[in-house]
C-alpha positions in Angstrom: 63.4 31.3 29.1 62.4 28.4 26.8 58.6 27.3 27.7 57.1 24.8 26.4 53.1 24.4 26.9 50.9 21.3 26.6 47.0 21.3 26.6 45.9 18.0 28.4 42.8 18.9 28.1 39.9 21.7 27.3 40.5 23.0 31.7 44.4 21.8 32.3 47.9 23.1 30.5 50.9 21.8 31.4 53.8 24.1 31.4 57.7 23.2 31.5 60.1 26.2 31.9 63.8 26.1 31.0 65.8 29.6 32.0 69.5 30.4 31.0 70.7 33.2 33.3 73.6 35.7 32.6 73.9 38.5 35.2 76.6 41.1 35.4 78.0 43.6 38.1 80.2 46.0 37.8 81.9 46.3 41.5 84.2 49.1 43.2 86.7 48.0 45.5 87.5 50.4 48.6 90.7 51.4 46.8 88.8 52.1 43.7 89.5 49.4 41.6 86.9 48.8 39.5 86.1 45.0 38.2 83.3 43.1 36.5 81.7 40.3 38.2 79.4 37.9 36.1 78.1 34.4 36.3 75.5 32.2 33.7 74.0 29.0 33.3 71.0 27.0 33.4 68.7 28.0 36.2 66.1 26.1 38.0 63.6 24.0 36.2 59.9 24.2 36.9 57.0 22.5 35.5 53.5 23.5 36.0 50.0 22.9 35.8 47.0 25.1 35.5 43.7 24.3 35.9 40.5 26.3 34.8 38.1 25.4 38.0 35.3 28.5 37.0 33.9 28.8 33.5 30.9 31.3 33.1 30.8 33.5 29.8 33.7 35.2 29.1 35.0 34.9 32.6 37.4 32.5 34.0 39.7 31.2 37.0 42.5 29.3 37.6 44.5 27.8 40.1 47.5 26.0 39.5 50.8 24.2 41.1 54.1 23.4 40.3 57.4 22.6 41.5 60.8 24.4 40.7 63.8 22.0 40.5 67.7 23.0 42.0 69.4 22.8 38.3 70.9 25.8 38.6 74.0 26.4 40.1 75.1 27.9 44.0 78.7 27.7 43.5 79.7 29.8 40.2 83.0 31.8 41.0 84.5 35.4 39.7 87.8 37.2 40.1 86.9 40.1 42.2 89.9 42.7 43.3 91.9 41.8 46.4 90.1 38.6 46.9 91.3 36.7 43.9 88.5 34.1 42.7 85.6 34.1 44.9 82.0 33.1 44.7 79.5 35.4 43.5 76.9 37.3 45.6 73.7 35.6 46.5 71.6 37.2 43.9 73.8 36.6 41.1 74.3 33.1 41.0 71.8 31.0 38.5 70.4 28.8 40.6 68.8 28.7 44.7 69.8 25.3 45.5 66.9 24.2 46.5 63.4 22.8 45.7 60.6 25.1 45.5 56.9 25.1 45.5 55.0 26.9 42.9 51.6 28.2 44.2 49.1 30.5 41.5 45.9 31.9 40.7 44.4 33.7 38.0 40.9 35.5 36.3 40.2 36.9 33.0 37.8 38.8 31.7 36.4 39.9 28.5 34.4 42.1 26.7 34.4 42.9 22.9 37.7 44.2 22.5 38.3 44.7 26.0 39.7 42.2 28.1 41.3 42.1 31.8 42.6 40.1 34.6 44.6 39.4 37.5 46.8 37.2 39.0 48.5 35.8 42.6 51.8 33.8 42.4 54.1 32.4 45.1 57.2 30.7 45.1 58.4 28.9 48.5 61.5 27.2 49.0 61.9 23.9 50.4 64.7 22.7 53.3 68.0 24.4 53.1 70.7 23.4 50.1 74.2 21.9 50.2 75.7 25.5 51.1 73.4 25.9 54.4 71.4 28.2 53.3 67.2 28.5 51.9 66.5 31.6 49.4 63.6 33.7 50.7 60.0 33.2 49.5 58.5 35.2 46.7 55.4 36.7 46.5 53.8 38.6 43.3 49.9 40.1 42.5 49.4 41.7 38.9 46.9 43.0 37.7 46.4 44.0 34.0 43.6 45.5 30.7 44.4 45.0 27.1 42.3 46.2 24.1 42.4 44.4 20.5 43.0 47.5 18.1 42.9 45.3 15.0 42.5 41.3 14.6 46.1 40.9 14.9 47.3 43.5 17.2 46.3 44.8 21.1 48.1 47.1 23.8 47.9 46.1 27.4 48.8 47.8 30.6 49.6 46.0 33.6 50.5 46.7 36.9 52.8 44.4 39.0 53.5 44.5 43.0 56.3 41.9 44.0 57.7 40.8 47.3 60.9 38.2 48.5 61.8 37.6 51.8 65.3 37.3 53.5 67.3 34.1 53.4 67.4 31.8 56.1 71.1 30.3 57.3 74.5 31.5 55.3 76.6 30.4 52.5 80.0 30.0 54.6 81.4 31.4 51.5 80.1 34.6 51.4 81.6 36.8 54.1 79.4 39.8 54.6 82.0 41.8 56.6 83.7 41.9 52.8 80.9 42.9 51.2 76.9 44.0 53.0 75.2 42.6 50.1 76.3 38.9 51.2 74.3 39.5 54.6 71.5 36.9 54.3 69.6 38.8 56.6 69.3 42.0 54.1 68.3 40.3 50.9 64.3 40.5 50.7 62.2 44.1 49.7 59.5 44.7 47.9 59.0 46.5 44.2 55.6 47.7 42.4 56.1 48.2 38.4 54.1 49.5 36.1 54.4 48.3 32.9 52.8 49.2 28.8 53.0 45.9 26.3 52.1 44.9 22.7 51.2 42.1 21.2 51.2 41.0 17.6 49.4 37.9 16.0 50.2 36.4 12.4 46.6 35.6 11.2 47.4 34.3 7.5 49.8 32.1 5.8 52.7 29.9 6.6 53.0 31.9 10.3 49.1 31.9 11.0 49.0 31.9 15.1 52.8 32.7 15.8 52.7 35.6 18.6 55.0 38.5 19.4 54.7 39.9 22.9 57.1 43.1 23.9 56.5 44.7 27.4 58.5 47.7 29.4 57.8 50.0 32.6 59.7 51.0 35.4 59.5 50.5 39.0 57.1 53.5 41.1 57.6 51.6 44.4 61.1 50.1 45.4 61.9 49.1 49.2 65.4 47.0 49.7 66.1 45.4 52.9 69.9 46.2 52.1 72.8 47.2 49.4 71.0 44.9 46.4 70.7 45.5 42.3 67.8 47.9 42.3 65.9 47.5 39.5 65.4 50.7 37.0 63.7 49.4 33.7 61.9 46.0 34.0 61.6 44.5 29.9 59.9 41.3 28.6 59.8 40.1 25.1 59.2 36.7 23.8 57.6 34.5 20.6 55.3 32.0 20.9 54.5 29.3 18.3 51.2 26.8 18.7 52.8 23.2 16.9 
């Protein structure tokens, strides 16, 4: 994911969000053959804007909007055994082909060296795209506490239930009496993660204000509505430099 984040002003940030997906699958066929599916490219593009609507001490909220653009593609293909080259399953393919609505809220807290917050995001899609078919809406609450050990480093903790619904019409493509997983109708569950971070802060020289962030956990709660890629480690990592 490159970001790129823009303060308008001392209450509003701008955000503009380019992903590059690469997923991978390693499928069994019902005579045993074994083959790797994959597919990668540019996902949907999203820009944001959050607004600070509460100010009070060291306690703040937030609600901002968004939309998510169809860049990324529906249609990527895969050799996959006895079918020859077919499109990819629902789940791996970059893009949802439609627009989306992005929906959040937010509040942080602080005190000393402690500081807190939560957090309420939805995603809802818009219309059906050119293969007759809308991705379900996602849903996610976190909820996280972080404590500054030293000026340029803290821990955090943070706690994450998500939710995506089922899809709504078919990709005439995906035949799900070849494979359950491309029933549209088994495609949504629900997953809580729990998940330990660290961040690290340059405070002197020529990288004064460039920030590491590494995060890891594992799922306590999964629920799948069908045959999906269940998650079992969920890892974010990323680098942020103020210009």
């Amino acid at each position: 994911m490159l970001s790129a984040m823009y303060q308008y002003s001392e209450n509003t940030m701008l955000m503009f969000m380019v992903p590059y997906m690469k997923n991978n699958m390693q499928m069994i066929a019902n005579n045993f053959e074994t083959a790797n599916m994959s597919a990668k490219g540019v996902g949907d593009i999203s820009f944001s804007a959050l607004f600070r609507v509460i100010s009070k001490g060291e306690h703040s909220f937030f609600l901002g909007t968004g939309m998510q653009f169809a860049t990324g593609s529906i249609d990527e293909k895969d050799w996959m055994p006895q079918m020859g080259r077919s499109p990819v399953a629902y789940a791996m393919q970059p893009g949802v082909g439609t627009q989306s609505v992005l929906l959040q809220s937010a509040y942080t807290g602080r005190y000393g060296i402690v500081s807190w917050g939560s957090q309420l995001d939805g995603t809802v899609r818009v219309g059906k795209n050119d293969n007759n078919y809308r991705a379900g809406n996602r849903y996610s609450a976190t909820g996280w506490a972080a404590i500054r050990a030293l000026d340029w480093i803290s821990f955090s903790v943070r706690v994450q239930k998500s939710r995506w619904e089922n899809f709504k019409g078919q990709d005439p493509g995906l035949d799900p009496a070849m494979d359950p997983g491309n029933d549209p109708m088994l495609q949504g569950g629900q997953r809580v993660d729990v998940l330990g971070g660290v961040n690290l802060v340059f405070t002197g020289g020529p990288f004064t204000g460039i920030r590491f962030f590494l995060e890891g956990g594992k799922p306590v709660s999964q629920h799948l509505n069908g045959p999906q890629m269940a998650a079992t480690f969920v890892g974010n990592a990323g680098v942020q430099v103020p210009l």
